[in-house]
N, C-alpha and C positions, 0 to 999 in steps of 0.2 A: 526637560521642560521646554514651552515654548514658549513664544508673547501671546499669541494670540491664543483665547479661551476655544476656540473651537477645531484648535490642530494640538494633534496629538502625535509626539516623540515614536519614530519608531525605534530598534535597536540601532547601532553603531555600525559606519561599514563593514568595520575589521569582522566583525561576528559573522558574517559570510564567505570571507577570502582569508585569515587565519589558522593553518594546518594544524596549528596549539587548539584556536576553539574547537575545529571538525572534531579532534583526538576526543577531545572532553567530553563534546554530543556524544562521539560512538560509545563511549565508557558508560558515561552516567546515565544518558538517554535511549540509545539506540538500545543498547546491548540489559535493559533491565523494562523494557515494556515489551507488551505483545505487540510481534512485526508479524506480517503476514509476510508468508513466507511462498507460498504455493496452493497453487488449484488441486485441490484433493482427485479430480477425475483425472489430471495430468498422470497420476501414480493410477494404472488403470488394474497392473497385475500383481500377484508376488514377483519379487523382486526387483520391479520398477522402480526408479529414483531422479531425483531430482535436485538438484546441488543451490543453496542457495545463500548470498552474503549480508549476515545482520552486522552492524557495527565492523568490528575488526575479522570477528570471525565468519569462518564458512562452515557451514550447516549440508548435512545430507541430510534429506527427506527419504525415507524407503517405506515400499509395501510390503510388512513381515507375510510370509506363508500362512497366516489365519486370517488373513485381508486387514489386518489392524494399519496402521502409518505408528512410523518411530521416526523420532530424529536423534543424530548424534550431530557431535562437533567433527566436523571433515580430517580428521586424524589419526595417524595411525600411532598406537600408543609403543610401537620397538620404537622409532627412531622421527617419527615427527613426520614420514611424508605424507601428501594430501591422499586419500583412499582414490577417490574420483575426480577425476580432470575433467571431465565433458560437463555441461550444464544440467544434462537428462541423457538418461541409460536404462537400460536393462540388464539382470545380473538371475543366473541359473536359481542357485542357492545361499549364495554367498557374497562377502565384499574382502575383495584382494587386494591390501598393497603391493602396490607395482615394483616395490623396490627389494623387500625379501620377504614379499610374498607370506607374510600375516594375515590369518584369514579369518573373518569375523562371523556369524549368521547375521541373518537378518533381525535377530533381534538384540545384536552386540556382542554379543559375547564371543569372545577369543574360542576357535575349534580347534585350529593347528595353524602350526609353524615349524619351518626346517629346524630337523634337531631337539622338536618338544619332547620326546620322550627323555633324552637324556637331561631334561628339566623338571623334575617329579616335583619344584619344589613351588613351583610355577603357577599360582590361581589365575584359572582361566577367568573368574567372573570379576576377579578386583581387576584384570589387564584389560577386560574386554573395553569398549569404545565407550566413549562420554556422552552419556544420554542429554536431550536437551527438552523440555518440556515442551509438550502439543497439545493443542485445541482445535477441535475442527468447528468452526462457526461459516454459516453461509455458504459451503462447499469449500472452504479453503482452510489449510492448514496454517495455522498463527504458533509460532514457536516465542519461547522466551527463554532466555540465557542467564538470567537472574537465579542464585540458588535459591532463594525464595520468592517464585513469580508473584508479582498482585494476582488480586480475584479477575479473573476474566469479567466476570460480571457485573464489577464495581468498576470498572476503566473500558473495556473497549465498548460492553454491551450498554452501561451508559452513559457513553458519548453519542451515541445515536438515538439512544432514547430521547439524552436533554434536547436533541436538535428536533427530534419529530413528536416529540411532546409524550408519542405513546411509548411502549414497552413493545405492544404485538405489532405498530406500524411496517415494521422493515420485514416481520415473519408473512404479512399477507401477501410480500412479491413471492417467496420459494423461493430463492436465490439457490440455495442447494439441491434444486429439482432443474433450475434450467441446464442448457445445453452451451455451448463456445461454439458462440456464429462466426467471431475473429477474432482476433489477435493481434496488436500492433504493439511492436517495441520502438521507444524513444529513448535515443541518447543524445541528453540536453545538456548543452555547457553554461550549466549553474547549479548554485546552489538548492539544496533542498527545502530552505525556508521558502525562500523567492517562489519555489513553486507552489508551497503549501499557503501562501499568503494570497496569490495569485487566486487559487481556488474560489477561495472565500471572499472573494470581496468582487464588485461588479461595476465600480468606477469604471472601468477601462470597457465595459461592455459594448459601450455606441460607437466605442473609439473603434477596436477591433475586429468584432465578433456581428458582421453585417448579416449572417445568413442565422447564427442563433438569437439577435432580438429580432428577425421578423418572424419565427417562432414562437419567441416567446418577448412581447412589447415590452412586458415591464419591464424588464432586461435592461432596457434600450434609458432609464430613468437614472440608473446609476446603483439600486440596491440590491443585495444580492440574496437568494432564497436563505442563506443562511441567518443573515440579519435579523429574521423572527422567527420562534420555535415554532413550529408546527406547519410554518407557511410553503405551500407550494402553487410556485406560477404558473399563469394558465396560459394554455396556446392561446394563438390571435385565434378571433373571429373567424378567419377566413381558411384556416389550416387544423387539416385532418389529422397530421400524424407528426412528430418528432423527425422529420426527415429534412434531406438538404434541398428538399423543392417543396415542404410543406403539406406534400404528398398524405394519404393514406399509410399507414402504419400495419403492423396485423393484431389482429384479435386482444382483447385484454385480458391480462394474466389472470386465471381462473378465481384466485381470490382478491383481487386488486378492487378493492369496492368502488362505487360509481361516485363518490367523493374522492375519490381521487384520481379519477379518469379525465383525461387532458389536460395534468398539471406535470409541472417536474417539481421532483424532490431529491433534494443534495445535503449530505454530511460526508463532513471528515472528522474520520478517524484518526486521529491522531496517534505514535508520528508520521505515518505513510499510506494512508489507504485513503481515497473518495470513492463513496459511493452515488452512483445517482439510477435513482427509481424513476421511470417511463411507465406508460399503462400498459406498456407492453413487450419493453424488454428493462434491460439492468445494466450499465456499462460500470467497468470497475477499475481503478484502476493502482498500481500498487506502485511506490519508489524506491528505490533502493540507491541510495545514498554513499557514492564511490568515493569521493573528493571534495575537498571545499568547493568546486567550481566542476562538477558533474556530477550528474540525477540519472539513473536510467528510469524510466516509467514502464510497467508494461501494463496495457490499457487491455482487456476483456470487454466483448460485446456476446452477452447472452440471452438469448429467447427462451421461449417455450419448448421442451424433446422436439414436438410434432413440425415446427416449424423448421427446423434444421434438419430434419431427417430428410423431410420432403425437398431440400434441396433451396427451398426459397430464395426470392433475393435477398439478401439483407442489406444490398449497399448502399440503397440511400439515407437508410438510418446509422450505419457507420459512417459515410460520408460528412455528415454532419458534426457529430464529435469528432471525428477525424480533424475536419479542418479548425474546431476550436481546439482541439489541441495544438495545432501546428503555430495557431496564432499565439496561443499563450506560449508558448515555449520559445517562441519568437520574441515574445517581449520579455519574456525573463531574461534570455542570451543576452537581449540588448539591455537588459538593467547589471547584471554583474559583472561587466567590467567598472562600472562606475563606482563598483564600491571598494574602490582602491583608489577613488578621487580623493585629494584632500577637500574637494566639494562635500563629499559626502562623508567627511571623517567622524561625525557628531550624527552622524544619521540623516533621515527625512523626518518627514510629517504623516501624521494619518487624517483625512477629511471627515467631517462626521459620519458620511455611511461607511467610513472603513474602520468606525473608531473599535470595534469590535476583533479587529485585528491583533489590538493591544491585550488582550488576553492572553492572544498563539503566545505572545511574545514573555508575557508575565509566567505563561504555563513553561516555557523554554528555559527559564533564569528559573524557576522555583523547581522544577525536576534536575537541573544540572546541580545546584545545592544541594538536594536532597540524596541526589548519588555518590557527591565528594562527601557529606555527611556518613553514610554509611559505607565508603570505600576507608574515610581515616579512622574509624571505629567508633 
């Protein structure tokens, strides 16, 4: 609690800097919701894969030989070592551990091993790898590690609806039809909250972020697009496109309606995905959550096929998120060392436009219950 009626209690510093609380996140939180895991066109052939770490565990993504996506848990079931070391690979027909050489198909199952014959007693399909559940929404692969995952539909699909009011809003960009203009990986020294707090709230916008409120003014007021369901800001007066000089943009995404042409629109997904919708592209960006005090982010900037094929520029429109990333990631670096201040032992405060904040944080405490509830039985 606070004195004053219009500030509001955030969490505790330790909830940041605590190896005990990370542990707990990765259990009850990370490891029992849909994490997006991987870009579905990343796995372009059979046997391409893609290594990726939810909570404590690591995940392989592969493309089975009938084009479908499987995941398993990154291990080998003889003796425990990791199947794939590289982050992304290519594989003939198979997945080999490197260590005696256990071999799995692409779609898990145990084919051979030194010496299987003289093991007749040996089921290849109870040995074979540990499946992990997939969804592919939006072009991307969302795994969950829960033995019984929630409805996709009831949690990730809507969180986005509650933010954009509709159900078909986020379907009108095609996210799963556009193309990867770029690419940028961050590794940030903080915590995961700090970044997903950051997101959503837009106090800090006049403060920081000098080249996206002259994009987008309202910015510049202190609220931030997710503060009302449905709402999205509109470019200034004077600026043609989402770019880091204001510039011209290209074409609008073929079903992006003219209500929402020169607005942005931002949701998070919760616990690690923002999306934000442009008229004409989608930048995305995904966390994966390593330590109490580092985040890796990998940010996604996607167009239209036509526009990537041809070669286009796209970098004044990466430009722009580019450096709002760099500044938020800058201010989170500089907010978590503090939260091992005895300043900040009882927490901060949230301002009324951040009071929405309090939610992340009620949703954080009521999903970490909910997972020690169903881990003690």
């Amino acid at each position: 609690m606070t004195s004053a009626t219009s500030l509001l209690a955030t969490l505790p510093g330790t909830r940041y800097t605590d190896p005990a609380e990370f542990a707990r996140e990765q259990q009850h939180l990370l490891e029992r919701h849909w994490f997006c895991a991987a870009r579905c066109a990343d796995l372009d052939a059979p046997g391409s894969y893609r290594t990726a770490q939810v909570g404590r565990e690591n995940v392989v993504l592969v493309r089975d030989r009938d084009g479908s996506l499987r995941a398993f848990l990154n291990v080998c079931r003889h003796r425990g070592a990791r199947l794939c070391t590289a982050e992304s690979g290519a594989v003939r027909r198979s997945l080999q551990c490197p260590y005696h050489a256990w071999t799995y198909g692409l779609d898990g199952r145990l084919v051979s091993a030194p010496n299987l014959a003289g093991m007749p007693d040996l089921d290849r399909t109870a040995y074979g790898l540990h499946r992990v559940a997939l969804h592919e929404w939006l072009g991307y692969a969302w795994v969950c590690l829960a033995p019984e995952p929630p409805s996709f539909d009831a949690t990730v699909r809507a969180q986005v609806t509650e933010r954009l009011g509709d159900a078909r809003a986020v379907e009108r960009y095609g996210v799963e039809r556009l193309a990867l203009g770029r690419r940028v990986s961050y590794d940030v020294a903080a915590n995961w909250k700090l970044i997903v707090e950051n997101f959503m709230e837009c106090y800090h916008c006049a403060t920081i972020h000098p080249e996206l409120t002259e994009v987008l003014p309202e910015f510049a007021g202190g609220l931030a697009a997710q503060y009302w369901v449905g709402h999205g800001p509109e470019f200034g007066s004077e600026v043609d496109g989402f770019t880091v000089d204001g510039g011209a943009g290209f074409a609008r995404l073929p079903e992006v309606p003219a209500s929402h042409d020169r607005r942005y629109y931002a949701a998070t997904v919760r616990p690690q995905v923002f999306l934000n919708l442009l008229p004409d592209h989608v930048v995305l960006h995904r966390m994966v959550p390593l330590s109490p005090a580092r985040t890796l982010v990998e940010c996604d900037w996607l167009y239209a096929p036509e526009v990537v094929a041809s070669g286009d520029d796209v970098s004044r429109s990466v430009e722009l998120f580019h450096r709002v990333n760099l500044q938020d990631f800058e201010a989170c670096e500089r907010t978590q060392p503090s939260m091992d201040s005895r300043a900040y032992r009882a927490g901060g405060v949230l301002v009324p436009s951040e009071h929405h904040l309090a939610g992340f944080h009620a949703w954080v405490d009521e999903e970490l219950a909910a997972g020690e509830r169903t881990a003690a039985g």
